[in-house]
Structure formats: C-alpha cells, structure tokens
C-alpha positions as CSV (number, residue, x, y, z in Angstrom):
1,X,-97.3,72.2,-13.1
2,X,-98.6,71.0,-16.9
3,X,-95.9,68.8,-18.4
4,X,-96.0,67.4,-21.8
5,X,-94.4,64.3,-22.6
6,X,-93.0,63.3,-26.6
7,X,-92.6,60.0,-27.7
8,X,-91.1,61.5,-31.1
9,X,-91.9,59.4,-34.3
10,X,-89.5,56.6,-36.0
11,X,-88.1,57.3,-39.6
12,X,-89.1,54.5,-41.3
13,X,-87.5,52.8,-44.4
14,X,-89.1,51.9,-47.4
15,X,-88.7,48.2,-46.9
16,X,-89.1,48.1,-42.9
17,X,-92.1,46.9,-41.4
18,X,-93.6,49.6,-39.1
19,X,-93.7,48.4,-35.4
20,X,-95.7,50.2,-32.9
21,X,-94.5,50.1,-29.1
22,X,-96.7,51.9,-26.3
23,X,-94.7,54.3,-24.6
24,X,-94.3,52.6,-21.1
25,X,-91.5,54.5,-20.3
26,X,-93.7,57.9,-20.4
27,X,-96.5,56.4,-19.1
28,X,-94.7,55.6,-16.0
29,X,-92.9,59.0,-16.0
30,X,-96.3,60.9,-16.1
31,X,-97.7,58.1,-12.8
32,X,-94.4,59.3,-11.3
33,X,-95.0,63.0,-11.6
34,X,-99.0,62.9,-10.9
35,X,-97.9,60.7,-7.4
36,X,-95.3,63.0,-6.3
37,X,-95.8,66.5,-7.4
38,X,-99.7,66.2,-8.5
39,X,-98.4,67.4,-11.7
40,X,-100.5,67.3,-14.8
41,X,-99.5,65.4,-17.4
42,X,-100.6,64.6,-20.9
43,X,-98.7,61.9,-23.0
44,X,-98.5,62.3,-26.4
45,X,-97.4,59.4,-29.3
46,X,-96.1,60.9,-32.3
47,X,-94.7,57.7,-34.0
48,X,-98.5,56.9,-33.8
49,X,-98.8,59.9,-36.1
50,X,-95.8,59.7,-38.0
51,X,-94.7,63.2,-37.6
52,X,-95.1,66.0,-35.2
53,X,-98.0,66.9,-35.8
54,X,-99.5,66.2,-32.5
55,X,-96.8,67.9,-31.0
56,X,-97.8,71.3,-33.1
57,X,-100.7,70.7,-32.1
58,X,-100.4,70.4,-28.3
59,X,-97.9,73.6,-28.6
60,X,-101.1,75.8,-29.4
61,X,-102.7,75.6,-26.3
62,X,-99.2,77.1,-24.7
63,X,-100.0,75.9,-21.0
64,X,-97.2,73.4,-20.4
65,X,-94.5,74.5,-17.9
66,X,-92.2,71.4,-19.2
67,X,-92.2,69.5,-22.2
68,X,-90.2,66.5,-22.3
69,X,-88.8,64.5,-25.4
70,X,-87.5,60.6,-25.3
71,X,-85.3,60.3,-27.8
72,X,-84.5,56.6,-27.9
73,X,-82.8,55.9,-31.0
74,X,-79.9,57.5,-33.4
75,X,-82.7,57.4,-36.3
76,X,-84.9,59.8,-34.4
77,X,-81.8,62.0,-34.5
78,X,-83.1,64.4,-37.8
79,X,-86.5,65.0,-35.6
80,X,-85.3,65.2,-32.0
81,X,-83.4,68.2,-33.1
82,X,-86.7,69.5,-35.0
83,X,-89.1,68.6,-32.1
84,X,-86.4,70.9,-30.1
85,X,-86.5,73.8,-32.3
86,X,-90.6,73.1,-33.0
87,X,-91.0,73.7,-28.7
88,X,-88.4,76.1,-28.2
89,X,-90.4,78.5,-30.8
90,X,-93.8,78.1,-30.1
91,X,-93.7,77.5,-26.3
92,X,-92.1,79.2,-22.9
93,X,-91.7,75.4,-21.4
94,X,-88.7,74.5,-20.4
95,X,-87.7,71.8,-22.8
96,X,-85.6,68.6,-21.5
97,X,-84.9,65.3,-23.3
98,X,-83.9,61.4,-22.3
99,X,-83.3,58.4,-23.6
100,X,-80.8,56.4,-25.1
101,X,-79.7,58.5,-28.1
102,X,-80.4,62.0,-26.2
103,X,-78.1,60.9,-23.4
104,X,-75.2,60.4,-25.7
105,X,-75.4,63.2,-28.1
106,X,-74.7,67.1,-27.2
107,X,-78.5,68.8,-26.7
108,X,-79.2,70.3,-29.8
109,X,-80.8,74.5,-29.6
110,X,-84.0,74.1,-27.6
111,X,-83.2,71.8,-24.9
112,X,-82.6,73.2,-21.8
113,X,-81.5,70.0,-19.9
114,X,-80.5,66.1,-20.8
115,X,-81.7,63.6,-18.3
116,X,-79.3,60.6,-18.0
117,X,-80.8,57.7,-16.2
118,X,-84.9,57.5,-15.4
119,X,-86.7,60.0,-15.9
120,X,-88.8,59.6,-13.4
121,X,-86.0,60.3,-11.2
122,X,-84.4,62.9,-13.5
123,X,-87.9,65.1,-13.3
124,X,-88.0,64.5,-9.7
125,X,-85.0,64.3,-8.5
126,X,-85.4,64.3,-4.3
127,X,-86.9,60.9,-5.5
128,X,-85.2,57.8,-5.6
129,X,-85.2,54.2,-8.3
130,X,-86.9,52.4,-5.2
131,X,-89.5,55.0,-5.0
132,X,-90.6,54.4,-8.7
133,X,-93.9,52.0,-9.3
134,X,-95.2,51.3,-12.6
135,X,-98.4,52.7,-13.1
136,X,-101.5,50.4,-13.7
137,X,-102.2,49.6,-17.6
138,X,-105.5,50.0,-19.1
139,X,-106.9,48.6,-22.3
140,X,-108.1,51.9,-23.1
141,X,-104.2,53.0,-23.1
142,X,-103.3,50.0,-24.9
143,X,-105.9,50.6,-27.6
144,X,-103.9,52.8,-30.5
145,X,-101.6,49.5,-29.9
C-alpha cells in the first residue's frame, strides 16, 4: 500500500519566531508501517513550505491508498480542515488524522477516521506500544532542520 504522511504547516504570527521541528513522530510512523506491512511511505513537511503546497503537489500523482494528517496544535485548526477538503477532492485515499488537536475536535469533511493514541498503532492496529522502535536518524533527514 502507498501512504502519505502530512506534517501540516504552523500559522505563524507576525511577531513569532519561526521554529522548525523534524517530524519524528511521522518518521517513526512510516519505520512502523515499512516493518510491518512493507508499506510505502513517503513523508512530507509542509511547515517546511509554509503551506500546502507539497501536499497539492503529492496529490497529482494519485497513487496513495492512505494519506495521513498530524494535526498537533489548535492553530493548525484553519488548515487541518483545508488539507481535509484539499485530499478528499483530488485523491481516492482514505484520509485519517492524529495528534493532539485532531484527537479532540470532531473530524472535519474529508476525514474518514481519527486516530487517538500512536499512530503507529492506530495504522496498524494488530500491533502493540511494545512492538514500536524508533527508526534510525540520518543527517540526510535532519538536513531541511
């Protein structure tokens, strides 16, 4: 199976300092899938972008069975529900969400499914926490950082 993994981007304001955090959480998500299922996964950073842009962009090819978005924080509210709409409209995936903020706020149009707790678990789910590993870190990953 292709799956697509979405860090969406961070609304910024004018007097914040931007602050750029790899997406861990995804990376070990995508370790989890490609070790149990052989699933293949590409990881993409919007916030890197600062808009969904890469996500359009990845949506063109229309070869992803699942696209996920992590949804970590009540500012990402405005674009989690955009992403949503943005996959639901230009893709046949089935689209699910996590994180913080998407685990406490109904799933807006799009989203097919809300996974509470790891995802690595959530995508998985005949997998256990004690089977999860974190996946090797390369400095070619942690280059954009």
């Amino acid at each position: 199976m292709n799956v697509l993994l979405v860090k969406l981007p961070e609304p910024k304001k004018a007097t914040q300092k931007l602050c750029y955090m790899p997406p861990v959480g995804l990376w070990s998500i995508a370790h989890h899938l490609r070790r149990f299922r052989d699933d293949t996964v590409t990881v993409i950073d919007c916030h890197l972008a600062g808009s969904l842009a890469p996500l359009s962009a990845a949506l063109k090819s229309d070869v992803y069975q699942t696209i996920g978005l992590s949804v970590q924080f009540s500012i990402q509210d405005v674009v989690y529900k955009e992403a949503a709409l943005l996959c639901a409209s230009h893709s046949n995936a089935c689209v699910v969400s996590g994180g913080f903020h998407a685990s406490v706020v109904p799933a807006p149009p799009g989203v097919a499914k809300v996974i509470h707790g790891p995802g690595e678990t959530g995508l998985v789910p005949e997998t256990t926490f004690l089977d999860i590993e974190y996946p090797p870190v390369t400095a070619e990953m942690m280059a954009p950082y």
